[in-house]
Phi, psi and omega in degrees: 000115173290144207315157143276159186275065204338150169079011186259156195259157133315171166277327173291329184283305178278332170303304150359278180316309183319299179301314188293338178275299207270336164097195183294179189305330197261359189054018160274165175287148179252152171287173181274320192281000167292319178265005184273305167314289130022268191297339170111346190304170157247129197226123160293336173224190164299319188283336195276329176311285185325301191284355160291312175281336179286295164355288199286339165303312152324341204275157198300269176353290211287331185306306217294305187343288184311287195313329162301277167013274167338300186292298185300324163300315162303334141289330175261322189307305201310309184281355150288320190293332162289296173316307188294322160328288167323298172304308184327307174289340151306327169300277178330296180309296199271001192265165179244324174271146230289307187304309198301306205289331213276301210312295193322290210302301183325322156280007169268316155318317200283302185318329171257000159077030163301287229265031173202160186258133176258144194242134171220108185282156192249171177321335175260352160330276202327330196270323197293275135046280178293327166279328162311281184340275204281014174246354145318299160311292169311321171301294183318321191279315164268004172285289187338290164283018178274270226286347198284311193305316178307306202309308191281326159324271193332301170325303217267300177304346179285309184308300208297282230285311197279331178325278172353286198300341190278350175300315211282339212263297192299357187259000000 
């Protein structure tokens, strides 16, 4: 097995990159931690996922990966998006009933961002994004332990309390 090279991804690195552009099989999007699991890393936990995935994301090597990635989807997406396009205005131009002729234009409309405010997080979004999650996560895990610690408080004082009353019942 030959050396890696500076600037060659792992198989493990480019699997990463893969998920994070292109998603599960279906081209839906994945949780990180899925794409961490996914991807062949090992995390014992949720919290180890998490701080993995920002981790591997900061790196120089995984941006530009992606960003090719990025492109090139983006390049294959654009010559569907022109046909459908294309057709769409054909449609619109040549139909005569209304409904038919009413819906292309709306996808044409939706597509030219008439009728929704389009929203776009940039790459570094994505690292905060992931540290929000996990601090999210953090808080819960520590409310959780909070109420677990009252809870055995209330135990231990419940304990206290009936000990007392069987002291006083026995004098």
């Amino acid at each position: 097995m030959g050396c890696k090279r500076k600037g060659d991804l792992t198989q493990r690195e480019e699997r990463f990159c893969w998920l994070y552009v292109m998603g599960d099989e279906s081209g839906k999007s994945i949780k990180p931690i899925d794409i961490i699991k996914q991807s062949g890393y090992k995390a014992k936990s949720t919290q180890n996922c998490y701080h993995e995935y920002k981790r591997i994301l900061e790196r120089s090597i995984i941006q530009r990966r992606i960003d090719e990635l990025v492109k090139q989807r983006d390049k294959e997406f654009l010559v569907d998006r022109k046909f459908v396009i294309e057709e769409l205005r054909k449609i619109a131009e040549a139909e005569k009933d209304s409904a038919q002729k009413v819906k292309a234009l709306e996808l044409l409309g939706k597509h030219l961002g008439l009728f929704e405010e389009r929203i776009s997080i940039s790459k570094d979004r994505h690292a905060q994004i992931a540290d929000d999650v996990w601090k999210k996560r953090e808080k819960q895990i520590m409310a959780n332990e909070q109420e677990r610690i009252e809870a055995i408080k209330l135990g231990i004082i419940a304990e206290q309390e009936e000990m007392k009353n069987e002291a006083e019942i026995q004098d």
